[in-house]
C-alpha positions in Angstrom: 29.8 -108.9 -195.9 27.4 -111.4 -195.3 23.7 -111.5 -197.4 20.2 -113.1 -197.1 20.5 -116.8 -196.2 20.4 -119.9 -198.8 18.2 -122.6 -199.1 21.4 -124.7 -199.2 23.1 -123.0 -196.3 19.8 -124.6 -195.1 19.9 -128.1 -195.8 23.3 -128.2 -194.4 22.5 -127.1 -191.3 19.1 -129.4 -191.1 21.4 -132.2 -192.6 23.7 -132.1 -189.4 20.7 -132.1 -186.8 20.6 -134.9 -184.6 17.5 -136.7 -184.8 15.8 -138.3 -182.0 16.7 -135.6 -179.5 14.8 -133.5 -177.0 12.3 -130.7 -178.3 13.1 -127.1 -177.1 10.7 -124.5 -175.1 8.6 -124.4 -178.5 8.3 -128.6 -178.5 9.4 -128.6 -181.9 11.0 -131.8 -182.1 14.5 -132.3 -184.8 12.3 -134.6 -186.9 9.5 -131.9 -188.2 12.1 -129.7 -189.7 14.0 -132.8 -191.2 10.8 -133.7 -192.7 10.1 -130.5 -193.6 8.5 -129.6 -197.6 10.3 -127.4 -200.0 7.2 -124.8 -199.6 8.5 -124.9 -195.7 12.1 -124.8 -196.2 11.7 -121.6 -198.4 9.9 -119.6 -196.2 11.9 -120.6 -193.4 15.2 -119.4 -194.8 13.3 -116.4 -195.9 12.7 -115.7 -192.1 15.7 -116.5 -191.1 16.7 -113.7 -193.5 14.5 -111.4 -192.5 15.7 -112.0 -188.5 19.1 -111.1 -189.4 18.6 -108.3 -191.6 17.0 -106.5 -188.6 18.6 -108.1 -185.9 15.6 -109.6 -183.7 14.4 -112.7 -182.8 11.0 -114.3 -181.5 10.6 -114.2 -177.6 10.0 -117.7 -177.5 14.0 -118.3 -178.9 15.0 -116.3 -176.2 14.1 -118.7 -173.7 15.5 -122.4 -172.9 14.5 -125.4 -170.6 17.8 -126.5 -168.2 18.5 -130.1 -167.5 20.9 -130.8 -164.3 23.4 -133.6 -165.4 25.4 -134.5 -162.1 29.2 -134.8 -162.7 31.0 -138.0 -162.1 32.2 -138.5 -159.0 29.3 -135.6 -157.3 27.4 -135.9 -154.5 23.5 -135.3 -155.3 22.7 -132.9 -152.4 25.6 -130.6 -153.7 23.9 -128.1 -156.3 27.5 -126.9 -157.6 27.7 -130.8 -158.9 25.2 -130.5 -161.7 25.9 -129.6 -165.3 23.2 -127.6 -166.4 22.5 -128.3 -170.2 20.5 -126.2 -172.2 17.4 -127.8 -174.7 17.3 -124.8 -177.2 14.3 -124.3 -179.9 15.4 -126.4 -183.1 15.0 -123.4 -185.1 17.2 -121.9 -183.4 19.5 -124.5 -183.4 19.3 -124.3 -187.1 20.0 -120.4 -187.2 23.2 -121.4 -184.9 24.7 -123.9 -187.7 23.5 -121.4 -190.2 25.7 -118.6 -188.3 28.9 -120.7 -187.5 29.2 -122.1 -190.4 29.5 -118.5 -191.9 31.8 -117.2 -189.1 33.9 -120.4 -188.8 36.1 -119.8 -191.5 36.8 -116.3 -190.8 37.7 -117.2 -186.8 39.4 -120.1 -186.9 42.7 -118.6 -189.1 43.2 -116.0 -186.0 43.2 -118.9 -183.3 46.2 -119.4 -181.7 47.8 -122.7 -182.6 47.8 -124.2 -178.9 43.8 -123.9 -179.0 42.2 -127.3 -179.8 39.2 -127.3 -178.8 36.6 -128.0 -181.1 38.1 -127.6 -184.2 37.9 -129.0 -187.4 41.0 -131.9 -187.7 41.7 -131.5 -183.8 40.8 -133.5 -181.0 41.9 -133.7 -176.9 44.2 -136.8 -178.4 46.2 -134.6 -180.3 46.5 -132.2 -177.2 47.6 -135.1 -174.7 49.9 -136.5 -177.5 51.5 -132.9 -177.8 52.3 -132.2 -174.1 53.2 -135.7 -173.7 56.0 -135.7 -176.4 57.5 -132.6 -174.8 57.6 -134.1 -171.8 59.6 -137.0 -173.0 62.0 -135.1 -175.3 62.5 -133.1 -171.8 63.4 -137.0 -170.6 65.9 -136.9 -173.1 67.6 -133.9 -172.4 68.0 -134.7 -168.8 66.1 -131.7 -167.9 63.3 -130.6 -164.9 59.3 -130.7 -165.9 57.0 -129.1 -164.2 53.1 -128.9 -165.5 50.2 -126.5 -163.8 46.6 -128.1 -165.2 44.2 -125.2 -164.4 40.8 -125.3 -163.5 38.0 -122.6 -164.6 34.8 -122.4 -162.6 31.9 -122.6 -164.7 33.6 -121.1 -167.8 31.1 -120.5 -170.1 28.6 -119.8 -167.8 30.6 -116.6 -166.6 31.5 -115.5 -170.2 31.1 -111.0 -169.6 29.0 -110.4 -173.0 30.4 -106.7 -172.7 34.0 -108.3 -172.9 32.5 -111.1 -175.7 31.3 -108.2 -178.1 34.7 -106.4 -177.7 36.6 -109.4 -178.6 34.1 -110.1 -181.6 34.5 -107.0 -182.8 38.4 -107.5 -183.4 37.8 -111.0 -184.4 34.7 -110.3 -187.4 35.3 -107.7 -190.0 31.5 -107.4 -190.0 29.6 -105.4 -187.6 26.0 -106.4 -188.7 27.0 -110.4 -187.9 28.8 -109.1 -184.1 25.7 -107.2 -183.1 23.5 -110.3 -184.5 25.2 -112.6 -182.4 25.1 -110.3 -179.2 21.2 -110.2 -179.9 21.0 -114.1 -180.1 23.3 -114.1 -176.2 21.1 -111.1 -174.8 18.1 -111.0 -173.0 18.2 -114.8 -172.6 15.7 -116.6 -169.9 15.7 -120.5 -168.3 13.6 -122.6 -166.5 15.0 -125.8 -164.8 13.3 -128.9 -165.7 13.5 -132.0 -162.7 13.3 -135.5 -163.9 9.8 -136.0 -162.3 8.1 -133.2 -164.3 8.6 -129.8 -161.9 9.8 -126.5 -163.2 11.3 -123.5 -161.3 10.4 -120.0 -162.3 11.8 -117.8 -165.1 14.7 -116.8 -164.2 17.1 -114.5 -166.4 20.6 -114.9 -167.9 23.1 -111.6 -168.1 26.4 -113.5 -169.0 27.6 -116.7 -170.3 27.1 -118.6 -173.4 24.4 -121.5 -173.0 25.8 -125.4 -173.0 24.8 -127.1 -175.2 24.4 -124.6 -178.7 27.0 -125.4 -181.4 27.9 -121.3 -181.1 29.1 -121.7 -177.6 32.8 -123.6 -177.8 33.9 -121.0 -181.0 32.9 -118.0 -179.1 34.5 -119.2 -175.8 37.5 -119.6 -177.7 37.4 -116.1 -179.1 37.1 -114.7 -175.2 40.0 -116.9 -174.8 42.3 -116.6 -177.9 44.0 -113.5 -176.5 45.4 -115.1 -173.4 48.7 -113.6 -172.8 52.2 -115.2 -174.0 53.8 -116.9 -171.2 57.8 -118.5 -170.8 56.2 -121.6 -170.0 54.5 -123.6 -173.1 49.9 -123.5 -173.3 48.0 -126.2 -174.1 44.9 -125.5 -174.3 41.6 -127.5 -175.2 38.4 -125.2 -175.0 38.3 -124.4 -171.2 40.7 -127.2 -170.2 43.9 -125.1 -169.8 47.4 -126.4 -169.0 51.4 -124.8 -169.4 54.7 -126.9 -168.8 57.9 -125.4 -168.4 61.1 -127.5 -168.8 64.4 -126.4 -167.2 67.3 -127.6 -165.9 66.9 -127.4 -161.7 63.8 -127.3 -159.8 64.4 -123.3 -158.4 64.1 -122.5 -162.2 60.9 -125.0 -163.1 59.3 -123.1 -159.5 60.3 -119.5 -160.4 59.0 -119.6 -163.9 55.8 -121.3 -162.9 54.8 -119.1 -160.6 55.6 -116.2 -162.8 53.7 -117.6 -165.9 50.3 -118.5 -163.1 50.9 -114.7 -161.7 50.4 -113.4 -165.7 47.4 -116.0 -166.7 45.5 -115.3 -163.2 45.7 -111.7 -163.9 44.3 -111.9 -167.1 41.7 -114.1 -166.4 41.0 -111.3 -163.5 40.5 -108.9 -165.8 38.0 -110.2 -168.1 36.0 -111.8 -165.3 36.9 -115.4 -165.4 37.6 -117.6 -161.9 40.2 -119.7 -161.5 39.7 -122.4 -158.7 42.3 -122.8 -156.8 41.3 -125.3 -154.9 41.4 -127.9 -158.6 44.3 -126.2 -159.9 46.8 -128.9 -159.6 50.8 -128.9 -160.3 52.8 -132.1 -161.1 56.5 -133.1 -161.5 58.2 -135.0 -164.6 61.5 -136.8 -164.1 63.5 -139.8 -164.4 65.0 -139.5 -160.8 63.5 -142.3 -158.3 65.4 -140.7 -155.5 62.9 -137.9 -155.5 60.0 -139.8 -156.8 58.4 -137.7 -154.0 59.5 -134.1 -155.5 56.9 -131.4 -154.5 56.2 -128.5 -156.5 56.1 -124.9 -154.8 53.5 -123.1 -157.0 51.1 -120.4 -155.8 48.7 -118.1 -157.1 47.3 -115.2 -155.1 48.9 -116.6 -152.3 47.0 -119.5 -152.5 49.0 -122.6 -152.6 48.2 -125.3 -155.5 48.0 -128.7 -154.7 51.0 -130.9 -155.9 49.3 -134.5 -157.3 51.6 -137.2 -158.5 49.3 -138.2 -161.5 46.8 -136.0 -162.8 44.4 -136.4 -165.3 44.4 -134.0 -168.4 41.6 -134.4 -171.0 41.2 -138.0 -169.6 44.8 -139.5 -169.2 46.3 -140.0 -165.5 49.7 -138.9 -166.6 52.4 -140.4 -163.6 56.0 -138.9 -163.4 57.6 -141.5 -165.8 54.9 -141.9 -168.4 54.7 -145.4 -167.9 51.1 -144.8 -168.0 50.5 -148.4 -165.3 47.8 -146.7 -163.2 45.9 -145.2 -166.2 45.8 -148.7 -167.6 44.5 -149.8 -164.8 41.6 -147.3 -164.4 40.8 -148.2 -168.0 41.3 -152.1 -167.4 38.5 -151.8 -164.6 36.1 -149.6 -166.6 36.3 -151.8 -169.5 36.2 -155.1 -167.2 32.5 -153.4 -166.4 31.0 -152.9 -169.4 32.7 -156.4 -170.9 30.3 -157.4 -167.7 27.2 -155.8 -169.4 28.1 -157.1 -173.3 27.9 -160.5 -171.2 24.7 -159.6 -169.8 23.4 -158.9 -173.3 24.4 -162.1 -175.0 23.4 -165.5 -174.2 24.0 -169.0 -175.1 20.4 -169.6 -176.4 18.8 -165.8 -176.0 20.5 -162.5 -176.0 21.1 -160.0 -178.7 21.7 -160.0 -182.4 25.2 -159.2 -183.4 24.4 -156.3 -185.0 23.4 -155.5 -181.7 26.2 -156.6 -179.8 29.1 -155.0 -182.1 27.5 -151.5 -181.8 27.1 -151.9 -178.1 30.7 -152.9 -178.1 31.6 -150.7 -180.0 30.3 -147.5 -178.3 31.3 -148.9 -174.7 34.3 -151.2 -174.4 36.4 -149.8 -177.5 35.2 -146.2 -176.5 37.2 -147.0 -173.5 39.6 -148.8 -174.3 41.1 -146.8 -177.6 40.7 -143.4 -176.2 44.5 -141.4 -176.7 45.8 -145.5 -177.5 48.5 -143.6 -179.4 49.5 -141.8 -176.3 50.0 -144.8 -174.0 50.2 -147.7 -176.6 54.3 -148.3 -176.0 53.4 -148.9 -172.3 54.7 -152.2 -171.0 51.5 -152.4 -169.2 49.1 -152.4 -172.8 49.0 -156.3 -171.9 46.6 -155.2 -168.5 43.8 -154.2 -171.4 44.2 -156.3 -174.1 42.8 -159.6 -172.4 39.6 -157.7 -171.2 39.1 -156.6 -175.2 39.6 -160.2 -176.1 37.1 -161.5 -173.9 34.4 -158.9 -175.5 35.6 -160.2 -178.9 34.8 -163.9 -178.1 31.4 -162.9 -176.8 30.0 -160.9 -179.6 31.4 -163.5 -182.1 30.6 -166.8 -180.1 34.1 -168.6 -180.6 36.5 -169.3 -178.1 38.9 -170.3 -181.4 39.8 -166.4 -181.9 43.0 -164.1 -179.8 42.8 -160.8 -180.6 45.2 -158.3 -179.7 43.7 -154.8 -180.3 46.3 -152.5 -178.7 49.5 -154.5 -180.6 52.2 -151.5 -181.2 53.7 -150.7 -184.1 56.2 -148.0 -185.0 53.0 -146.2 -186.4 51.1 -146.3 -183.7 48.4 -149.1 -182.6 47.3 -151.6 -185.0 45.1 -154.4 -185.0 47.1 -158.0 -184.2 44.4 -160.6 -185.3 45.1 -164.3 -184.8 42.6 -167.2 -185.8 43.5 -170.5 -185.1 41.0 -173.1 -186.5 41.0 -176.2 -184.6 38.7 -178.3 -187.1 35.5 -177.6 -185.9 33.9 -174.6 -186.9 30.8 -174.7 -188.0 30.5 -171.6 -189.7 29.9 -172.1 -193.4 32.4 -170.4 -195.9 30.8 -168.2 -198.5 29.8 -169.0 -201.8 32.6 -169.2 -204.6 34.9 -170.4 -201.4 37.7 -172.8 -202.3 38.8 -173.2 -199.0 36.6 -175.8 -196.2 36.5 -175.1 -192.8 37.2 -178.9 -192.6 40.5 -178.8 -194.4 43.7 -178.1 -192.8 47.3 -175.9 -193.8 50.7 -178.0 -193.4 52.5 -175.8 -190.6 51.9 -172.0 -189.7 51.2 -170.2 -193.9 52.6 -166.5 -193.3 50.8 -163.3 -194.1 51.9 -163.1 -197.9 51.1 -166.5 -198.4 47.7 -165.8 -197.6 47.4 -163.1 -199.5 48.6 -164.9 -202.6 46.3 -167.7 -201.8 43.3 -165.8 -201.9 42.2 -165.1 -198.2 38.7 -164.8 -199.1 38.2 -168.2 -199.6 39.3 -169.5 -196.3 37.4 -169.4 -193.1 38.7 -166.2 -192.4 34.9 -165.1 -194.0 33.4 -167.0 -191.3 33.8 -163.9 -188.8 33.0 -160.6 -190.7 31.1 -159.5 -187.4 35.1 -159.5 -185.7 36.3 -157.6 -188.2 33.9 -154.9 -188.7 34.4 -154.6 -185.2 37.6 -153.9 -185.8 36.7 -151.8 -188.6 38.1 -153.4 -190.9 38.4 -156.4 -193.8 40.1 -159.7 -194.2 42.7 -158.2 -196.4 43.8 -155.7 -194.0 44.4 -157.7 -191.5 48.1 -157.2 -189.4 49.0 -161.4 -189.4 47.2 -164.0 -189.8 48.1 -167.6 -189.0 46.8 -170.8 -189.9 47.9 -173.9 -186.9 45.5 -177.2 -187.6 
């Protein structure tokens, strides 16, 4: 089914390397294959023909330096705390993204629908925004919720290869790509890497599927797509797992929890997966304050499962009545930090450029702040975040003239509110071809269309195109405008 390799498959797959990253076990850093001649690029697809034709692959492939990242919230001393992440050879890397993007296609149709992890057009937002919207049409049918997030140890480090090739085999139509994927996961070898320059020994790998290569998350989700149909509804994201069952009295929710948690733990059982128990939490979802303190009864293996009022999935502290306040507030004091840190990098006579400043804002305090905004963004308690975004605003653009509401709700989901009042006093120059001064002044408040008919380019609006590339945007798209001299 599948021939010799292409010099274009090739390209693509340098093309979405990531530059500037760290070499493998062979110190072949991303950039000398970017750079690469035509003369090179030829004979490398030619061998990366020839290694799948016969199935083999050079020793030094085989074998991968570890980096420990601790976890957030771990204690050093505890070696269970660390993330091991795997620096592959860039060739191989290359062979990876050469391979998925031939077995993607074919995969992907036979996921089931409730899998969204790492797919193309999905992301953890669209998971939270499903299980959230269940729960609230479960608000409007007056009806029980009850939600089990479970918790895999060390997933794809404890992936059975024997049970991986099975599932493959009913997954890929051809044999020659299943047993040239099983020869890229076999006879596989690490050595851990400290900060300060030690390694351990050799040490060999006889299951899982290394962190960190691009193959990994698709083949975890072929071990997974066969998880067994339960009465209670899966949402799953990669190894982040979670079912709901609504119903209409508690005895039901409890019964049919514990049922569906008897069926999943088997399976996982079987094909040699762990569930922890001990993070394997179970909430409650009502609109009843006189049992705000409701207590799930859900066990697996005889193991009782912690009951938390608000647990996180993919992120998001969900609370009982989705009013979302205390995962506002977690986000209001992570962003107060980092609005710390812009401040840190700006200064009234020293600091940063913009183009500086807006990327640094934009990769830490809108990270933060926007992450599942279309989840949470008809909270009443938006208004805890949208000062702290405001403040980051007026220090990357230098004028205390500007109010900015990022997370303003519309019926379509958040949209950017800007405001500009000009008090007279800017100094920022209008561009050329402007027939609009910074020094001149609007009778009253002019609306939105009237600005737009008036030709908003040539008012001071121009002055700030750092603000609204921030906001990724342009002066015409703006949601209202208002001019107050």
């Amino acid at each position: 089914m599948f021939g010799q390799f292409t010099t274009a498959e090739l390209r693509a797959a340098v093309g979405n390397l990531r530059q500037g990253k760290s070499p493998g076990h062979d110190n072949i850093h991303p950039e000398f294959v970017t750079h690469q001649s035509e003369t090179t690029s030829a004979w490398l697809c030619s061998f990366f023909s020839s290694c799948f034709q016969r199935s083999k692959l050079p020793k030094t492939w085989r074998r991968a330096a570890v980096i420990a990242l601790l976890k957030p919230g771990k204690t050093a001393e505890d070696p269970k705390a660390y993330r091991p992440i795997l620096l592959l050879c860039v060739p191989f890397q290359i062979l990876e993204r050469m391979i998925l993007s031939r077995i993607e296609p074919v995969v992907d149709p036979q996921l089931p629908r409730e899998q969204a992890g790492f797919r193309r057009g999905r992301s953890t937002v669209d998971q939270v925004t499903l299980l959230t919207q269940d729960i609230e049409d479960s608000f409007q049918a007056k009806e029980k919720v009850g939600v089990v997030l479970l918790d895999l140890t060390a997933a794809y480090d404890t992936v059975w290869h024997r049970g991986l090739h099975l599932k493959l085999l009913r997954t890929i139509p051809d044999r020659h790509m299943v047993k040239f994927i099983m020869e890229m996961l076999s006879n596989r070898s690490i050595i851990l890497r400290s900060s300060d320059g030690q390694r351990s020994r050799l040490r060999r790998l006889r299951n899982g599927v290394p962190q960190g290569s691009v193959l990994s998350p698709l083949l975890f989700n072929i071990y997974i797509h066969d998880l067994p149909e339960t009465t209670s509804r899966q949402y799953g994201y990669a190894d982040d797992l979670a079912i709901m069952l609504r119903r209409t009295t508690w005895s039901a929710v409890e019964q049919g929890l514990n049922q569906d948690m008897g069926i999943l733990a088997a399976y996982l059982r079987k094909w040699r997966l762990q569930l922890s128990t001990g993070k394997t939490v179970s909430t409650a979802y009502h609109l009843c304050n006189r049992e705000a303190k409701r207590e799930l009864s859900v066990s697996v293996d005889n193991k009782h499962l912690e009951h938390q009022l608000a647990p996180k999935y993919l992120g998001v502290r969900l609370d009982r009545t989705l009013s979302y306040k205390q995962h506002l507030e977690e986000v209001r004091a992570k962003v107060t930090a980092r609005v710390s840190l812009i401040r840190r990098l700006a200064g009234t006579t020293w600091g940063a450029s913009a183009r500086t400043l807006r990327i640094s804002t934009q990769a830490l305090v809108f990270s933060a702040a926007e992450y599942c905004a279309p989840v949470w963004s008809r909270s009443p308690h938006v208004k805890k975040v949208d000062p702290i975004v405001n403040n980051a605003l007026r220090i990357i653009t230098d004028d205390d003239d500007i109010e900015y509401f990022l997370l303003g709700c519309q019926n379509d989901g958040p949209k950017a509110l800007c405001v500009i009042r000009p008090n007279g006093h800017h100094t920022c120059e209008p561009l050329e071809g402007s027939t609009y001064s910074g020094q001149d002044s609007l009778e009253g408040s002019t609306s939105t269309d009237q600005c737009e008919s008036e030709a908003v380019a040539g008012t001071p609006l121009e002055a700030y195109p750092i603000l609204f590339q921030t906001m990724g945007c342009s002066v015409d798209n703006v949601a209202t405008m208002y001019h107050d001299c």
